[in-house]
mmCIF file of the N, C-alpha and C atoms, coordinates in Angstrom:
data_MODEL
# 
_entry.id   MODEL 
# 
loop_
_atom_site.group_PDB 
_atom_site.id 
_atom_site.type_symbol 
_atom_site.label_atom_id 
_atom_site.label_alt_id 
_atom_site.label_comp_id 
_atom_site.label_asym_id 
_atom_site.label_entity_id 
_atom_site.label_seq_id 
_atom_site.pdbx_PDB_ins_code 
_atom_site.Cartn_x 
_atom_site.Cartn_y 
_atom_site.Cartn_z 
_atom_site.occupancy 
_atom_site.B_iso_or_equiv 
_atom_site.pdbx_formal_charge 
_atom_site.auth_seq_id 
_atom_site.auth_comp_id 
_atom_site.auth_asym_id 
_atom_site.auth_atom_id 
_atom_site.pdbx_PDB_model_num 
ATOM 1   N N  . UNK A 1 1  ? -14.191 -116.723 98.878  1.00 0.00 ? 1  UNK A N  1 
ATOM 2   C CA . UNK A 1 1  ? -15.494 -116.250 98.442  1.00 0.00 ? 1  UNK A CA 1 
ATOM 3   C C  . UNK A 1 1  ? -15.639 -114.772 98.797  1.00 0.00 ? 1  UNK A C  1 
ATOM 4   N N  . UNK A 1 2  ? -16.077 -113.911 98.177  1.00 0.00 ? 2  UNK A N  1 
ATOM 5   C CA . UNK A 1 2  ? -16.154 -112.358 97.670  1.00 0.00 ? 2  UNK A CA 1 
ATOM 6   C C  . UNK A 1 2  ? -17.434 -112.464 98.956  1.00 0.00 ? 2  UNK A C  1 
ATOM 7   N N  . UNK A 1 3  ? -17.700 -111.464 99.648  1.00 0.00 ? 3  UNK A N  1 
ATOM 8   C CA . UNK A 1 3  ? -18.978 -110.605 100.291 1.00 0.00 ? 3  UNK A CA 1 
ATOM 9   C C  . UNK A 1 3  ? -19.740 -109.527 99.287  1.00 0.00 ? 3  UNK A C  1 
ATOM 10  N N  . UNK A 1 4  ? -20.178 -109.141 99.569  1.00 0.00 ? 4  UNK A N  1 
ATOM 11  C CA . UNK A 1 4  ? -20.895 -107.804 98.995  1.00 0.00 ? 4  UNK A CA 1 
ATOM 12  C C  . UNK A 1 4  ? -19.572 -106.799 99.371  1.00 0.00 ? 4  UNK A C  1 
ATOM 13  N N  . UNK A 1 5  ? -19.343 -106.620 100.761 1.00 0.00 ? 5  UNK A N  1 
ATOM 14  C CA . UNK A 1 5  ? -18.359 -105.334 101.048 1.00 0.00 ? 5  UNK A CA 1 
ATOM 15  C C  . UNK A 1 5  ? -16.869 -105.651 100.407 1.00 0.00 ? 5  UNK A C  1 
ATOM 16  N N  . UNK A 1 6  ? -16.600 -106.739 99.614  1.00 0.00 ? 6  UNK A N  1 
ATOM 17  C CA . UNK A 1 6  ? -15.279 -107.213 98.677  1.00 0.00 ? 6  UNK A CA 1 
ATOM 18  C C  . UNK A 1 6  ? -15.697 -106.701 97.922  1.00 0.00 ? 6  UNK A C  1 
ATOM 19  N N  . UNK A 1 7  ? -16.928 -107.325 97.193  1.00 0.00 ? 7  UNK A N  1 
ATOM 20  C CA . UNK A 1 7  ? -17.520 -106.546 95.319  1.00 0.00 ? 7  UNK A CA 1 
ATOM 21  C C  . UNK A 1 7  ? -17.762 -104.942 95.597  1.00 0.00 ? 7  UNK A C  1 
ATOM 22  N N  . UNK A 1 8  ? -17.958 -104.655 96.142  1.00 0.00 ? 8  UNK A N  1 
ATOM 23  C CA . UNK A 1 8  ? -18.361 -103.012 96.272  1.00 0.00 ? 8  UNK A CA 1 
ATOM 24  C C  . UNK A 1 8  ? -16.845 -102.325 96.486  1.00 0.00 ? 8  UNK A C  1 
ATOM 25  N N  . UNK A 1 9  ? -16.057 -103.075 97.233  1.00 0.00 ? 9  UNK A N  1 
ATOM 26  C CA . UNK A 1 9  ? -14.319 -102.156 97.243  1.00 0.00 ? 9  UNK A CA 1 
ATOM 27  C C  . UNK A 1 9  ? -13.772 -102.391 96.052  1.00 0.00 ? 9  UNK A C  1 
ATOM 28  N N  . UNK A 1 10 ? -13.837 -104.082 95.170  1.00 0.00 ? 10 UNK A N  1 
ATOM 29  C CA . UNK A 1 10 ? -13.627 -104.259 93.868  1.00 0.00 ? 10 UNK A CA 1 
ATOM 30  C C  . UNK A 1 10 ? -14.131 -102.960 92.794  1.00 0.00 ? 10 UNK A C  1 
ATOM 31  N N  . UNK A 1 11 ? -15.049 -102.938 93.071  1.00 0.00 ? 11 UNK A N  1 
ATOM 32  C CA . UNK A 1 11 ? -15.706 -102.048 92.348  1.00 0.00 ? 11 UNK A CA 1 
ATOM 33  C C  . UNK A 1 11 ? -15.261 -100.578 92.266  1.00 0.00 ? 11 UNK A C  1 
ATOM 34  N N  . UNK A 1 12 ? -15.348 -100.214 93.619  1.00 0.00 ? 12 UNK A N  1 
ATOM 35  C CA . UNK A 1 12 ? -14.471 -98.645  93.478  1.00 0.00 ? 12 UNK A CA 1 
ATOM 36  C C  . UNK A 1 12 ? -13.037 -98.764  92.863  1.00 0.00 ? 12 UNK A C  1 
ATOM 37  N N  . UNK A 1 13 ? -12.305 -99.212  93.344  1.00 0.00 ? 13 UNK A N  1 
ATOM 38  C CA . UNK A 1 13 ? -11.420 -99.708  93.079  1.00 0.00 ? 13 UNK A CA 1 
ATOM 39  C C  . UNK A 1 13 ? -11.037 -99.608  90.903  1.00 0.00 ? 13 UNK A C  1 
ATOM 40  N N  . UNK A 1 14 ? -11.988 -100.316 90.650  1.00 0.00 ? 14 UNK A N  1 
ATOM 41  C CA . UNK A 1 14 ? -12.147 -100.565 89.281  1.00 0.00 ? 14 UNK A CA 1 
ATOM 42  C C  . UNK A 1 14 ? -12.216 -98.999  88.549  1.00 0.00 ? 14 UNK A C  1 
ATOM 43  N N  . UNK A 1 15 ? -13.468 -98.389  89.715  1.00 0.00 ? 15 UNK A N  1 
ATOM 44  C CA . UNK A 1 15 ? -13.661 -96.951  89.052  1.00 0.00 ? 15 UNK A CA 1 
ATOM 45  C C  . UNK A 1 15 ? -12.784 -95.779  88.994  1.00 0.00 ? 15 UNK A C  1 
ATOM 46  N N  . UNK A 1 16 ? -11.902 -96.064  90.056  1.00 0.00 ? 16 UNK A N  1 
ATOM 47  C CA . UNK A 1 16 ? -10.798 -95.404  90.612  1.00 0.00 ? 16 UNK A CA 1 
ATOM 48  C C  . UNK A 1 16 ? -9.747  -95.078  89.404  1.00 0.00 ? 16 UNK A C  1 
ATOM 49  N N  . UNK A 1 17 ? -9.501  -96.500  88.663  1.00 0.00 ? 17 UNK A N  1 
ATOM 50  C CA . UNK A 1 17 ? -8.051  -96.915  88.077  1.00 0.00 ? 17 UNK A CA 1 
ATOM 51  C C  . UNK A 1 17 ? -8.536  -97.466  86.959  1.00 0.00 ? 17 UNK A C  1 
ATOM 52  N N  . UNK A 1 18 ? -9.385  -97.172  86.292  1.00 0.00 ? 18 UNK A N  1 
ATOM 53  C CA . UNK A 1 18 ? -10.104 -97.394  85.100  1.00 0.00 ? 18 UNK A CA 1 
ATOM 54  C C  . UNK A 1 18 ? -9.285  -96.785  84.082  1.00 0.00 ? 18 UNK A C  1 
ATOM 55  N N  . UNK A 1 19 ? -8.626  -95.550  83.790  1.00 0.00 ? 19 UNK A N  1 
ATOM 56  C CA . UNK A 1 19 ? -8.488  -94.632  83.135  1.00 0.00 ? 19 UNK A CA 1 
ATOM 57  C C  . UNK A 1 19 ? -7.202  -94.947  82.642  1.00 0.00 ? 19 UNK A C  1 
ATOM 58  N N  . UNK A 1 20 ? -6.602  -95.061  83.940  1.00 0.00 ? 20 UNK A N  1 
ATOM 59  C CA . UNK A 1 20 ? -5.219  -95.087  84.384  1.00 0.00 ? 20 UNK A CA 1 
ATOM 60  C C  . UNK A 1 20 ? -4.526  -96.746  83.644  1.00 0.00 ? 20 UNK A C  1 
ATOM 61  N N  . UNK A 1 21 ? -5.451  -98.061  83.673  1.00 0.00 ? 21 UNK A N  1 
ATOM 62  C CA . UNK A 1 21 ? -5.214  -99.328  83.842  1.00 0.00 ? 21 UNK A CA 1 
ATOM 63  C C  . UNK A 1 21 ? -5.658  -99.342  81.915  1.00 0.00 ? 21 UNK A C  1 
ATOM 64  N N  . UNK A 1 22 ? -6.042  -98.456  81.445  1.00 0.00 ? 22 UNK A N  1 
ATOM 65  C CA . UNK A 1 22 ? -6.413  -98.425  79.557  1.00 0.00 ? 22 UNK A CA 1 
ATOM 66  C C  . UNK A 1 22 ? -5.513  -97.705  79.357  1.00 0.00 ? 22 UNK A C  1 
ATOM 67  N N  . UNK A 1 23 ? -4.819  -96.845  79.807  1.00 0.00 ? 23 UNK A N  1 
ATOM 68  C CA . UNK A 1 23 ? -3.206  -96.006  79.505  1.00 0.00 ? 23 UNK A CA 1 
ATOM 69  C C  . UNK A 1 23 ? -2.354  -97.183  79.286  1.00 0.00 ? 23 UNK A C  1 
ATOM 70  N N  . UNK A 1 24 ? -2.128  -97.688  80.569  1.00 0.00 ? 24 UNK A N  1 
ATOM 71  C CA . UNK A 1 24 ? -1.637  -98.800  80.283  1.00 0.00 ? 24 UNK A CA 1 
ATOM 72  C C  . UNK A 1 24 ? -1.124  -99.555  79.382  1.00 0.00 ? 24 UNK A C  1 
ATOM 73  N N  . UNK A 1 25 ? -2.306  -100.079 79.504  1.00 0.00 ? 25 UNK A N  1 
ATOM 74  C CA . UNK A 1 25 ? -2.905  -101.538 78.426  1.00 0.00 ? 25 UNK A CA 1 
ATOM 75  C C  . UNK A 1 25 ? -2.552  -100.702 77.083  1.00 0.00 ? 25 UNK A C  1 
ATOM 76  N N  . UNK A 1 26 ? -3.152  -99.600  76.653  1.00 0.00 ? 26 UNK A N  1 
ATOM 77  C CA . UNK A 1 26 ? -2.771  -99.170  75.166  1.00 0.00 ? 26 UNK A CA 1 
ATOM 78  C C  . UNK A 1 26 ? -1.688  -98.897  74.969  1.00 0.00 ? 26 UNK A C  1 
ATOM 79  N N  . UNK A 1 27 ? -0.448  -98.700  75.915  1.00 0.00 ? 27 UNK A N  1 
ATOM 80  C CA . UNK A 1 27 ? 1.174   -98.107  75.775  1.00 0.00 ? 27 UNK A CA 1 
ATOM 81  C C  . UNK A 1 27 ? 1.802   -99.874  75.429  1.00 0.00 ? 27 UNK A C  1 
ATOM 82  N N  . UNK A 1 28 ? 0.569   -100.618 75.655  1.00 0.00 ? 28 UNK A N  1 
ATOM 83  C CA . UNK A 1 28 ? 2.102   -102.145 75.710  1.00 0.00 ? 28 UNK A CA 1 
ATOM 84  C C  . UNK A 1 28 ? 1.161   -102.601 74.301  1.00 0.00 ? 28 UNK A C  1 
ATOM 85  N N  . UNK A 1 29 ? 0.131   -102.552 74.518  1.00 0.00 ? 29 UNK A N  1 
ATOM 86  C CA . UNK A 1 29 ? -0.742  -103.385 73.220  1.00 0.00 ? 29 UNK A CA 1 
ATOM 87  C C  . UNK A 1 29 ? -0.944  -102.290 71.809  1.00 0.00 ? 29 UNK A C  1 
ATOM 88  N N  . UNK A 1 30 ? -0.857  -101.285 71.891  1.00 0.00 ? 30 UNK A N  1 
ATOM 89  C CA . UNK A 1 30 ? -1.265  -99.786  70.846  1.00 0.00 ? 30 UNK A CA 1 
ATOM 90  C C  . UNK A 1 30 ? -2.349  -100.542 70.031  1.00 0.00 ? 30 UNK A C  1 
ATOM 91  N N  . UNK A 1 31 ? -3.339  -100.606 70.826  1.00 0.00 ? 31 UNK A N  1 
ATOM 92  C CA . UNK A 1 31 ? -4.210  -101.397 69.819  1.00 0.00 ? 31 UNK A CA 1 
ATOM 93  C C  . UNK A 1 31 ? -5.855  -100.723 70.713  1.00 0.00 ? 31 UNK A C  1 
ATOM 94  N N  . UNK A 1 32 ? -6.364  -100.257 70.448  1.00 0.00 ? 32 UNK A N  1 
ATOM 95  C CA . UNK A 1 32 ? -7.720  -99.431  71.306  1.00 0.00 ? 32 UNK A CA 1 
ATOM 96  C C  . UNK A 1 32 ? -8.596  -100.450 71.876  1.00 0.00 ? 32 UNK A C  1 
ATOM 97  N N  . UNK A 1 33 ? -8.879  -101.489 70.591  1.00 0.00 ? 33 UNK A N  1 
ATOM 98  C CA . UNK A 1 33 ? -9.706  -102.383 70.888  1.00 0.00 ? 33 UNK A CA 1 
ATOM 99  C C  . UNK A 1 33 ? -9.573  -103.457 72.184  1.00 0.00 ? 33 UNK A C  1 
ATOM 100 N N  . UNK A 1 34 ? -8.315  -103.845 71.829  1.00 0.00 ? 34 UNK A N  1 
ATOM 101 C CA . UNK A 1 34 ? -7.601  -105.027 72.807  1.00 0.00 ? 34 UNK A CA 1 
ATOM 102 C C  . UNK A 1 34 ? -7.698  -104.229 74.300  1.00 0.00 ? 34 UNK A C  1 
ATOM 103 N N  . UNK A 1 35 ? -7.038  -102.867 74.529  1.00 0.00 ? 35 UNK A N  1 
ATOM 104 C CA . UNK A 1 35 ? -6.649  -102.316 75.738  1.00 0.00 ? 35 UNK A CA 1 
ATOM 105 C C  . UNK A 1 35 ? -8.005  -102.601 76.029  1.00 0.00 ? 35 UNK A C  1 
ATOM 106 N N  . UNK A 1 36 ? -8.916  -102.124 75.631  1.00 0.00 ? 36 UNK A N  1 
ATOM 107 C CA . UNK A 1 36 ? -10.435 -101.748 76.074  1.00 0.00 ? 36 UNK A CA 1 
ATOM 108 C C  . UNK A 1 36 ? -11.028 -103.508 76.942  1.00 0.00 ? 36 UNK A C  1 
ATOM 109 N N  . UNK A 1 37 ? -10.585 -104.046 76.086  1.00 0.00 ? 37 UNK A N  1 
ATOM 110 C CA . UNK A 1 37 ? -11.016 -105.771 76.216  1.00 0.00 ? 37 UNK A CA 1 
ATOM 111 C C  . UNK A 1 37 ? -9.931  -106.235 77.353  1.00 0.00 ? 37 UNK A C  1 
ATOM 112 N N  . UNK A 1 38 ? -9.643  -105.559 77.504  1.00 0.00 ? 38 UNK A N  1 
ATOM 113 C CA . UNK A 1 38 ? -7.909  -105.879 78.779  1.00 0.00 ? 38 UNK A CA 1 
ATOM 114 C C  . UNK A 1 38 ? -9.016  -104.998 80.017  1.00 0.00 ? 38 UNK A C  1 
ATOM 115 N N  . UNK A 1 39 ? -9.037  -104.297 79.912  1.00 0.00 ? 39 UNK A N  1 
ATOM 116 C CA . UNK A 1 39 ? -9.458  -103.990 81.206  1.00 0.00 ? 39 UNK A CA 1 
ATOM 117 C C  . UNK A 1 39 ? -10.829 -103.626 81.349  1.00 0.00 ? 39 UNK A C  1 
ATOM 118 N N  . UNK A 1 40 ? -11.671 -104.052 80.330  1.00 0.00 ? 40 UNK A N  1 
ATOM 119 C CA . UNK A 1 40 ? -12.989 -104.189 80.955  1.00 0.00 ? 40 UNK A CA 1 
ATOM 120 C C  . UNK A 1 40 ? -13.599 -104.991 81.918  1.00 0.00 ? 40 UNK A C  1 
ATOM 121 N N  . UNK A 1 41 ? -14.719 -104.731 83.002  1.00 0.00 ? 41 UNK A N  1 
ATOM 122 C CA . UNK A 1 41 ? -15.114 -105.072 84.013  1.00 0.00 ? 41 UNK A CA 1 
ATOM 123 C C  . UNK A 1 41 ? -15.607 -106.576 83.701  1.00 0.00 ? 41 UNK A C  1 
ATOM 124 N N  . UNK A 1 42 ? -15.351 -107.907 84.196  1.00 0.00 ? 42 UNK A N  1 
ATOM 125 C CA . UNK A 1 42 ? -15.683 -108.847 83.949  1.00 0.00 ? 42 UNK A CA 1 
ATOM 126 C C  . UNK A 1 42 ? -16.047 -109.878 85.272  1.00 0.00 ? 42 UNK A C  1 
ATOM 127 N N  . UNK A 1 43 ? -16.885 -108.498 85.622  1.00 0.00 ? 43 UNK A N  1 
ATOM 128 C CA . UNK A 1 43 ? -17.424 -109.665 87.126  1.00 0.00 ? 43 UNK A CA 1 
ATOM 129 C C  . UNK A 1 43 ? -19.053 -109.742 86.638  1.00 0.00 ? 43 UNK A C  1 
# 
């Protein structure tokens, strides 16, 4: 079970490597939509 101080490091975390984790996702999928749906926030 997550705390608040888990969701809040999740969270930076997320904001951190956001950019980096849709590079990604669009180099294996070349698809904008999908990457976007790959690493959007789903908490």
């Amino acid at each position: 079970m997550q705390n608040a101080s888990d969701s809040q490091k999740l969270e930076k975390l997320y904001e951190r490597y956001e950019q980096k984790m849709y590079a990604v996702a669009f180099s294996i999928l070349h698809n904008e939509w999908q990457a976007e749906d790959a690493v959007q926030d789903h908490s």
